[in-house]
C-alpha positions in Angstrom: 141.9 69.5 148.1 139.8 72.1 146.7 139.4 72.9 143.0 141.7 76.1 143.4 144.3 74.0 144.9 144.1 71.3 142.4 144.5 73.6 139.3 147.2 75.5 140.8 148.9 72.0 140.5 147.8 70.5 137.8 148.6 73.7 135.8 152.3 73.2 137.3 152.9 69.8 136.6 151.1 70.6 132.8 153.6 72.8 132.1 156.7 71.2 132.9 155.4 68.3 131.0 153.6 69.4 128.4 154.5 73.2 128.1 156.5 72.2 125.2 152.9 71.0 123.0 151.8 74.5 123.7 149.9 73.8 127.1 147.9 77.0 128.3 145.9 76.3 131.4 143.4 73.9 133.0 140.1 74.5 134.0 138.8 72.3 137.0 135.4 71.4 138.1 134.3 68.2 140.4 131.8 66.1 138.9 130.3 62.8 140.0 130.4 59.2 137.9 127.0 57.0 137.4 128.4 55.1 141.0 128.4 58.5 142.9 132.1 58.5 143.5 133.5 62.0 143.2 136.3 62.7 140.5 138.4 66.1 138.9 137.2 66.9 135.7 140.2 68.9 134.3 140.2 70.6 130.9 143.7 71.1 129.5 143.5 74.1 127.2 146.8 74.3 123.9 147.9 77.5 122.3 148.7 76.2 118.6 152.4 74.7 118.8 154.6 73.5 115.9 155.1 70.3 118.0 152.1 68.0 118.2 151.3 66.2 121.1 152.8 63.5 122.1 150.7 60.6 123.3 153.0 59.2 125.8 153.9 62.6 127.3 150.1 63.4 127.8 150.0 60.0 129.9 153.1 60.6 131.5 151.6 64.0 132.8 148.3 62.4 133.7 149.9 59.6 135.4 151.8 62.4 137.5 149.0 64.6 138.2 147.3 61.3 139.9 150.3 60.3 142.0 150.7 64.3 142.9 147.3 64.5 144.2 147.5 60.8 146.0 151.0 62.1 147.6 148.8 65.1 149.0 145.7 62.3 150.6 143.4 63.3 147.5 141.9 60.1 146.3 139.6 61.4 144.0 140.7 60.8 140.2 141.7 63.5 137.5 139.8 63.1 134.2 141.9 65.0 132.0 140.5 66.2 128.8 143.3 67.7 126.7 141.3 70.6 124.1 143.8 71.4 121.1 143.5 74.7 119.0 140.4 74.2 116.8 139.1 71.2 118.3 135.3 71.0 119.2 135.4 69.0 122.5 131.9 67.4 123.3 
């Protein structure tokens, strides 16, 4: 999969599971670990939401994202940073 393809469904799945925390968008790149194996490097961008995020849901919807992308032959793995209002990501 491409990284168009990929964000169009990681933004999907995001939302159903996480639209509720205030989920926005993702922003995908592909990036390589120290071994030279190819992985997803998603950025989950938040509005500000009165409900803060819940840990397990933000597994749940990682854990989907990785079985969505297997069930469609991609084998490479989503690292999925989630980037709240007013948090400075490094």
């Amino acid at each position: 999969m491409n990284e168009a393809e990929v964000k169009k469904l990681a933004d999907r799945l995001l939302a159903e599971d996480l639209g509720k925390y205030g989920f926005r968008e993702v922003e995908v790149s592909t990036a390589e670990d120290e071994d030279g194996d190819e992985f997803f490097d998603i950025s989950a961008y938040f509005n500000p939401s009165r409900t803060p995020l819940d840990p397990r849901a933000s597994i749940r919807s990682t854990s989907r994202l990785r079985q969505a992308l297997l069930d469609a032959g991609e084998n490479r793995f989503p690292n999925v940073l989630h980037i709240l209002p007013g948090a400075n990501p490094t």
